[in-house]
KOLTIKE-358172 format. One record per residue: x, y, z of N, C-alpha, C, O in turn; residue in one letter. Coordinates in pm, whole numbers, plus 50000, padded with zeros to 5 digits. Layout:
XYZXYZXYZXYZA;...
This chain:
503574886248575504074878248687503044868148732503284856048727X;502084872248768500254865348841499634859448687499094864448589X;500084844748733498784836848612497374834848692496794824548725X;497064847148710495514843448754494694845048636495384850248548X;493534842848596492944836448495491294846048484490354844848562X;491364853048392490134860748318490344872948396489534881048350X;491264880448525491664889148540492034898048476492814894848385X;491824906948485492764921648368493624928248457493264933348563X;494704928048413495454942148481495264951148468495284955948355X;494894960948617494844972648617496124982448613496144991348528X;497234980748709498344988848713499494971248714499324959548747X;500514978948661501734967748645502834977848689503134986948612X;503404976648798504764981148843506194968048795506344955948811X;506994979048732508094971248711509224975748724509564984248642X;510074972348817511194974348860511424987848892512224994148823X;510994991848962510415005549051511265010949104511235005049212X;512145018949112513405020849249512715034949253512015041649177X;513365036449407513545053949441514095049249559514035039949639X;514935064849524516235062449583516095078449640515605087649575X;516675079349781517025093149767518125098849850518445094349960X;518775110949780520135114649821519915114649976518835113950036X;521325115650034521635114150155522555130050145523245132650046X;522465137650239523955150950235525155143150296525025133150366X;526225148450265527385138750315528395154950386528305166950361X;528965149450445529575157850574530955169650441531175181550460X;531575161250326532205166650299532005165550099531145157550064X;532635171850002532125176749906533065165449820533085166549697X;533645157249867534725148449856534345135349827534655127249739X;533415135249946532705122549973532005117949840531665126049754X;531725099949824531035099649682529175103549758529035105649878X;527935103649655526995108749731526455095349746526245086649661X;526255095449888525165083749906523255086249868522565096449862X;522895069949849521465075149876520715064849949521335054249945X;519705064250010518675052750088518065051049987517495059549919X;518155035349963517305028649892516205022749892516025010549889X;515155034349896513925030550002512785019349931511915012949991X;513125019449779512285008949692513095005749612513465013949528X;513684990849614514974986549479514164979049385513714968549432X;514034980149332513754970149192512584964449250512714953649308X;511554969449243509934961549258508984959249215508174968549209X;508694949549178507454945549050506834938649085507254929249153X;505334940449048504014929849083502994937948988503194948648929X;501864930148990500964929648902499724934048998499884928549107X;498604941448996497564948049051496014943048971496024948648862X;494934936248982494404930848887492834941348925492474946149033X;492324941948820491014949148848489884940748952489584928848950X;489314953249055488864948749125489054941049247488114934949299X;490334941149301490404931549375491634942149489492134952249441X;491934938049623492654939849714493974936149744494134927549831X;495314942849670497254939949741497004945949851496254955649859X;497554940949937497884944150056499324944450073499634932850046X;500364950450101501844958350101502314957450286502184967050362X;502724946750320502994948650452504414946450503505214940950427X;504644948850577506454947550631506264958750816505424962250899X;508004959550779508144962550885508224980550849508504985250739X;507934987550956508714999750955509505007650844508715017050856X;510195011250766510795016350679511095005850548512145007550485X;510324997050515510414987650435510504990350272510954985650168X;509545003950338509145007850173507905010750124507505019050043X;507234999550209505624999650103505285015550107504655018550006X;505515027050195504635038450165505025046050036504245052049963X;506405044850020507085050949916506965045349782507085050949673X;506685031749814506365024849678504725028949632504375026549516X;503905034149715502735040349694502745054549644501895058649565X;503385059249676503845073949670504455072949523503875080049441X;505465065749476505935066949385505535062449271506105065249165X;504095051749283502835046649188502705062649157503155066949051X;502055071949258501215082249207501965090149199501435100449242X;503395092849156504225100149139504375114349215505125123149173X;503545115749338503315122649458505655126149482506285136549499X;506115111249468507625114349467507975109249332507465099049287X;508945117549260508705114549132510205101449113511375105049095X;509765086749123510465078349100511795076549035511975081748924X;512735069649093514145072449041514685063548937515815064348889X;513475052248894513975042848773512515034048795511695035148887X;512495022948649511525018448644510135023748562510205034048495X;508775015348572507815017448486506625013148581506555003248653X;505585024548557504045022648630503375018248510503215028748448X;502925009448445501565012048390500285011248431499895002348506X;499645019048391498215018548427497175021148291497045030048207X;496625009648318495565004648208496625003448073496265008647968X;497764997248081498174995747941499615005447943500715001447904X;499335018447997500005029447999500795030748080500375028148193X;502325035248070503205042148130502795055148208502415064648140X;502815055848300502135073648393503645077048413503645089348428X;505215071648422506125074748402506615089548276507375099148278X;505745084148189506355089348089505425103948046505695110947949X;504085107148158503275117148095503825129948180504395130048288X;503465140348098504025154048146503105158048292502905150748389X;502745168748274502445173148410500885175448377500215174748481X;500085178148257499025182148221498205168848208497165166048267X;498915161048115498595147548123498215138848260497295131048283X;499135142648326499145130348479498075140448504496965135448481X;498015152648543496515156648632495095153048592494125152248667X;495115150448440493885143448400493715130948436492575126548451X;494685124248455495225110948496494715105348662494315094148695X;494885117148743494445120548909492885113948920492665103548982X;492195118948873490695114448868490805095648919490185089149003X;491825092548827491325076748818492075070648933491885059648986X;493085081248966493775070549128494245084749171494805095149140X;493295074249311493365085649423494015078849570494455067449557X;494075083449675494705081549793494115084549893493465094949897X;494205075250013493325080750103495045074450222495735064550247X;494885091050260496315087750406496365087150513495655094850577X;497095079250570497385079150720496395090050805495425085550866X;496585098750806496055109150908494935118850850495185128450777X;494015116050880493105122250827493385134250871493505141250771X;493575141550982493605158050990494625157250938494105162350839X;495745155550904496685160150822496225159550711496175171450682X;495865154650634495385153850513493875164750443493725167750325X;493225167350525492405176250487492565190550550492905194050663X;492145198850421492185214050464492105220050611490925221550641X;492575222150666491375228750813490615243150792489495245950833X;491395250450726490585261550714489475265150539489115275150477X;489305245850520488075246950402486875235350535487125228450633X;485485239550452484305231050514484855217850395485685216150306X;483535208950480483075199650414483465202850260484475202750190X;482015205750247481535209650167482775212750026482815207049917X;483775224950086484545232350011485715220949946486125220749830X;486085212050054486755202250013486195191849876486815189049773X;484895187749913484595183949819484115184249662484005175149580X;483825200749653483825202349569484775209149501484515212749386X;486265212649570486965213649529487885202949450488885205149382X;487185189049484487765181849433487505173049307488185164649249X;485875179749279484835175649188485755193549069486685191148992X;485455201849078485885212749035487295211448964487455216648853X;488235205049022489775202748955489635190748852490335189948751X;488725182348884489025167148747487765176748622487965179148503X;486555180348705485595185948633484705172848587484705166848479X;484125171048681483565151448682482185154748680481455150348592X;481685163548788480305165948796479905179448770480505186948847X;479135185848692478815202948638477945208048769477055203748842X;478645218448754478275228448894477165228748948477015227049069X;476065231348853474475226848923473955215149037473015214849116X;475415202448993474675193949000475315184849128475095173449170X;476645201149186477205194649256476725193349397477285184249458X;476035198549449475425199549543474555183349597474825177749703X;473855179949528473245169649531474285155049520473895144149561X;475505156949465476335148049441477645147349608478385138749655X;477335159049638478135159349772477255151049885477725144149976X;475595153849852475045150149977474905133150010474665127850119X;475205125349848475205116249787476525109049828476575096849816X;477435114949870478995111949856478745106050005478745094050035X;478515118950108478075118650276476885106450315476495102450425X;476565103150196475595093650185476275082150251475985076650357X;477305079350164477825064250103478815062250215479285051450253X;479065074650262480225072050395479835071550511480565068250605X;478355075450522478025075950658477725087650740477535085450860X;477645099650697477715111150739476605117850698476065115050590X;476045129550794474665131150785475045145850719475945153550750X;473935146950607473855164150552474815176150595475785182250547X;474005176450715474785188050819476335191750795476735203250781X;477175180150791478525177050808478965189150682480155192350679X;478485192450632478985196350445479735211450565480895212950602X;478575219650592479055232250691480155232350746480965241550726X;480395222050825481365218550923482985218350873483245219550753X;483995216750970485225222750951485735206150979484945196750990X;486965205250987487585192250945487855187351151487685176551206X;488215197651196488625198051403487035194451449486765189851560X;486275196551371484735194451486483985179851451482875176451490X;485075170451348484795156551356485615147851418486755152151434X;485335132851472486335129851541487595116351404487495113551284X;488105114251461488945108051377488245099851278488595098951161X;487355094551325486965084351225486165089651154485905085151043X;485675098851197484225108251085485415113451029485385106450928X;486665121551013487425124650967488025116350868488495121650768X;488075104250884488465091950758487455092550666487705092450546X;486345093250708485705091150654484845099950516484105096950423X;485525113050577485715126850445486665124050414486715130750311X;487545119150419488975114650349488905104250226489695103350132X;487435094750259486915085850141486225092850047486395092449925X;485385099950115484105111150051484815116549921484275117549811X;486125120049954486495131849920487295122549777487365125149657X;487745112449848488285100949712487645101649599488105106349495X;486025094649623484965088049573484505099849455484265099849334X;484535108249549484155122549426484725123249307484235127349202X;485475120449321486365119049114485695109749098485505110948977X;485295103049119484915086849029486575079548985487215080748881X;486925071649119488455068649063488525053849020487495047449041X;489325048748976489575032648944489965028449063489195021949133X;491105031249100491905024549173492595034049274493395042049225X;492395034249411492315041549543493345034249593493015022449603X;494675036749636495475033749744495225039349834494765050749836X;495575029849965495005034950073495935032050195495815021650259X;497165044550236497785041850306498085043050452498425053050515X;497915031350491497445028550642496775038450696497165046550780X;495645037150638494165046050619493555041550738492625048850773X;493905027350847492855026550942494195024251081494105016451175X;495155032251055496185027851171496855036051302497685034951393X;495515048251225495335060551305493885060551460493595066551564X;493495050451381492395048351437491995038551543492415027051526X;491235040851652490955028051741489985015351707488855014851657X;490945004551757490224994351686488484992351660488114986751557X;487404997751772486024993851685485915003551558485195000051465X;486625015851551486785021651467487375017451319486975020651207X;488445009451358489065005351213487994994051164487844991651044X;487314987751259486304979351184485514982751086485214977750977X;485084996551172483845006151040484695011550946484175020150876X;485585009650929486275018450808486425011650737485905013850628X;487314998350759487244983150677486074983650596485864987050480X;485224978250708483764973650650482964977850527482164972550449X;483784994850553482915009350500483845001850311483334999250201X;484795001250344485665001150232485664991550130485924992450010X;485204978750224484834966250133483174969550026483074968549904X;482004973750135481104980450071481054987650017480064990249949X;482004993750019481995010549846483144999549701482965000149579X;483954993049754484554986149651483734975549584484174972649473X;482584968349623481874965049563480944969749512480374963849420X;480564980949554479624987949534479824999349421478835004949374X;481335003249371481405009749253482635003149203483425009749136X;482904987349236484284983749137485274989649138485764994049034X;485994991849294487184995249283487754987249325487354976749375X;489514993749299490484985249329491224986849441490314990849514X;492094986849503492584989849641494094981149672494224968949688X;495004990349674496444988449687496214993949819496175006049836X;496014984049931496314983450059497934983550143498794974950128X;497994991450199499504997150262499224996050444498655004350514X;499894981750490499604982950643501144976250722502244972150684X;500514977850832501844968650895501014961850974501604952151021X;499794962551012498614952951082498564944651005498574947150885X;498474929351068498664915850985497104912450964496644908550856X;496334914551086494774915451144494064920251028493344913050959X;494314935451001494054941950891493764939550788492604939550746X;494694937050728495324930150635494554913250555494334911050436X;494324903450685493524892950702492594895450686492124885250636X;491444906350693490554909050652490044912150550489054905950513X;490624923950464490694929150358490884925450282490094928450192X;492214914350239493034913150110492494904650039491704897450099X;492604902949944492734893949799493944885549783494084873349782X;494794895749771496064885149798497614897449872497434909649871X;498784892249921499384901750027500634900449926500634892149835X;501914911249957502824912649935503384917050057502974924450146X;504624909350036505714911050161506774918450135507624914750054X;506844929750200508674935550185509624937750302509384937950423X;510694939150239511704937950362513204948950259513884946150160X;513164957350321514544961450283513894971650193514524982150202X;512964972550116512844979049933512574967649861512254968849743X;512674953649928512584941949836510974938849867510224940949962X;510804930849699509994920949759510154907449772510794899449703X;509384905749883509504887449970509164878249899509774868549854X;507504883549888507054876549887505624874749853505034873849961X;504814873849759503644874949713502414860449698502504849849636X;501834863449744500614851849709498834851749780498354861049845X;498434844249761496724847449742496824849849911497634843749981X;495764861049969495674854650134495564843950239495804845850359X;495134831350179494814823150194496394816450257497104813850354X;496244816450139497804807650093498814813650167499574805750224X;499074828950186500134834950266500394826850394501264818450417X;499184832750488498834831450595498814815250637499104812050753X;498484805650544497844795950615499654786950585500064780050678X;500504788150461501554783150442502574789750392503104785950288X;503084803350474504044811050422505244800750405505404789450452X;506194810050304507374801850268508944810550289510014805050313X;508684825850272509934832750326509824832750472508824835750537X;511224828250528511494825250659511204846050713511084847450835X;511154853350669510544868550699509074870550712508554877250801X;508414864250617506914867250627506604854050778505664856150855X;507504841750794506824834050881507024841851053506454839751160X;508134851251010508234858451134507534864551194507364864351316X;506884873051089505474883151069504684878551087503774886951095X;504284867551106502744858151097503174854751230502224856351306X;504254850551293504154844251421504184856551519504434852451632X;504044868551516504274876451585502704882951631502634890251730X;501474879551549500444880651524499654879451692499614869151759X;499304887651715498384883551906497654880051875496924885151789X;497394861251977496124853251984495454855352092495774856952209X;494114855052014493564865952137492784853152232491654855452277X;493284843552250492904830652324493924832852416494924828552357X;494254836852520495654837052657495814823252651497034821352644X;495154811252649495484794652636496184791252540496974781852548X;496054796852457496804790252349498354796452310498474808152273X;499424788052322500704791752236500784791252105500324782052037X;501374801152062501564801751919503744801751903504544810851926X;503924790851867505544792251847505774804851782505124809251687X;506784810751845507494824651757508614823051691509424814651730X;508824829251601509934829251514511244838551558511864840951454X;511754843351649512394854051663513664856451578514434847951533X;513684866451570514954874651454515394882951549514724889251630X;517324882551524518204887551580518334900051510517914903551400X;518924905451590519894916351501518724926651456517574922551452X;519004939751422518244949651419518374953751210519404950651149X;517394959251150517054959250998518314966250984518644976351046X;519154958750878519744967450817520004980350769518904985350751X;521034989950732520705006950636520485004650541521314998650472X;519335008050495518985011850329520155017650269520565014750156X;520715026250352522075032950239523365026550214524315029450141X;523055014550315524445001450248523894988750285524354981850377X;522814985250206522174970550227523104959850201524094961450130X;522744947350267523734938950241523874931550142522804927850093X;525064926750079524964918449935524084907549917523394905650017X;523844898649810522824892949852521434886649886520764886149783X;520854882149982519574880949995520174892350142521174891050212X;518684906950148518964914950223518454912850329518344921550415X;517904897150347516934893550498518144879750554517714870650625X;519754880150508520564870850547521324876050652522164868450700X;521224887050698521994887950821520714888250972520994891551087X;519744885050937518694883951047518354869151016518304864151128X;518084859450926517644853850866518304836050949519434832250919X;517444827551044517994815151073518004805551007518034794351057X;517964807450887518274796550773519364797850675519534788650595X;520224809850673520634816650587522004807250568522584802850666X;522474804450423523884800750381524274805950337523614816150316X;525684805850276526684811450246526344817250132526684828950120X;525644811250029524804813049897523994827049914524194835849830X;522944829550034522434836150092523094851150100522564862150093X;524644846750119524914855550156525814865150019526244876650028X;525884856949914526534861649790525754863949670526024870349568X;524514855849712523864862749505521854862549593521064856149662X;522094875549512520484881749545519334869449441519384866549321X;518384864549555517394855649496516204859649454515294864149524X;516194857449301514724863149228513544853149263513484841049283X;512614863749263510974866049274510484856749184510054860049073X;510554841549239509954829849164508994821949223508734820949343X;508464816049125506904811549156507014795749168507284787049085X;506644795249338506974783249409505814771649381505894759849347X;504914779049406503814772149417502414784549304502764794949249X;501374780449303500554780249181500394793949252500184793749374X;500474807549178500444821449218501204825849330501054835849400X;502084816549335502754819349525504164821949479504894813449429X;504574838349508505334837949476506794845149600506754855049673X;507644837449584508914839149701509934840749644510124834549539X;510914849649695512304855149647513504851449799514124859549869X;513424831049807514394829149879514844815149813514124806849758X;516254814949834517354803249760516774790249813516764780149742X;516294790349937516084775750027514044777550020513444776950127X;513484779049927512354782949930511564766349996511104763050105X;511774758849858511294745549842511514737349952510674729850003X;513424739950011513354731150098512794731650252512674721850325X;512424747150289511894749050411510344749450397509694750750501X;509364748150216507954741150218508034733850323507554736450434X;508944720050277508524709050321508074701950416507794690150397X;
């Protein structure tokens, strides 16, 4: 899809769905399902930062989830490094774990409470089998190193850190496989803002610092502006809209992402920023509308709009938008 130039692809998603049943009141009924990711494809390049943003039930978490087959996808193809992870059994994909890992939303949800530090981490060195037992000790204190956390912490239980020292074994605990490519879902949205700074910050410095990659998952636009390389937009299970950060932000082109950008708080009280407002409340995933699925909110929308779904074409040089009136609302 991305003619970016001496890049390698790391992971290539193509046409991705997951879908999942709905119960229906009677045995009669045909079965419905929410279509929480329809047909989604983009390209992931080594080394560098997607950022996955929308609204609320859009998708991006499930489309993360269903990269790492955490939910096991209802159509479509992951590759990674070349490879289908679709198609490997169950022995295969766990060798596979090492190289992409996840760091989630809630850090106490996500880690043991009744393992230490310590136990977590080398339980997680112990399952890929990355570092030999002697040598793990010194490689944990090394890990607590890189995140910020002092020795001591290894003892300690997951309730006697506070949230952000808690993210921050949540990276520890990543880093320990030695992974490629770390999704990271809305990993700082738990957190208070001087806090999400150090986590950012923390994240840009370990990705340069061991060449990783980072499939960023937010609904913070702020966030997002910081971090990325380049953003993807969804709306519905669809995608919007893709292109470098720069370029998003400074000249979006789906009348959805310009909504998203105008909704953004300037933190100047003097200054107006025109808003875009959208009517009408998101559609059901379990009967989206025909179509382009951003035409019944959408103040540009025609009749066209409203009868044939518009493919994911490249407007401008890596900029890529999935709307019928793309060119003429550039202008």
């Amino acid at each position: 899809m991305e003619k970016v130039i001496d890049k390698k692809v790391l992971l290539k998603v193509d046409q991705l769905k997951q879908y999942f049943p709905v119960k229906t009141e009677s045995i009669f009924k045909p079965k419905a399902f929410v279509k929480a990711v329809d047909d989604v494809s983009f390209e992931l390049f080594e080394g560098e930062t997607l950022s996955i943003v929308g609204e609320s039930g859009c998708g991006k978490s499930t489309t993360g989830r269903a990269i790492l087959r955490l939910d096991e996808p209802t159509d479509g193809k992951v590759y990674y490094s070349g490879q289908n992870i679709l198609e490997l059994n169950k022995k295969e994909m766990r060798k596979l774990r090492g190289d992409l890992q996840v760091i989630f939303q809630d850090p106490f949800a996500s880690l043991n409470p009744r393992q230490t530090v310590k136990q977590i981490l080398n339980e997680a060195m112990a399952i890929q089998n990355v570092v030999e037992k002697p040598k793990r000790m010194d490689r944990m204190l090394e890990l607590l190193g890189y995140v910020g956390l002092p020795p001591e912490a290894l003892d300690r239980y997951p309730h006697e850190f506070s949230g952000g020292q808690r993210q921050r074994i949540g990276i520890a605990r990543a880093l320990a496989v030695d992974p490629k490519l770390i999704i990271c879902d809305e990993a700082v949205s738990a957190l208070d803002v001087s806090i999400q700074a150090q986590i950012l910050n923390l994240l840009k410095k370990l990705q340069k610092q061991f060449q990783l990659t980072f499939l960023f998952i937010s609904h913070d636009l702020s966030v997002v502006r910081h971090i990325s390389d380049r953003v993807m937009v969804m709306y519905l299970g669809k995608v919007v809209e893709i292109a470098e950060k720069k370029d998003l932000f400074d000249s979006p082109l789906h009348p959805y992402t310009k909504a998203l950008l105008s909704s953004i708080p300037v933190p100047n009280p003097t200054l107006k920023r025109e808003r875009v407002m959208l009517t009408g409340d998101v559609p059901s995933p379990i009967d989206p509308p025909t179509g382009c699925r951003f035409h019944t909110r959408c103040p540009f929308a025609v009749e066209n709009c409203k009868q044939v779904e518009p493919a994911l074409r490249e407007i401008r040089n890596n900029h890529f938008v999935s709307c019928h009136r793309a060119e003429e609302l550039a202008q």
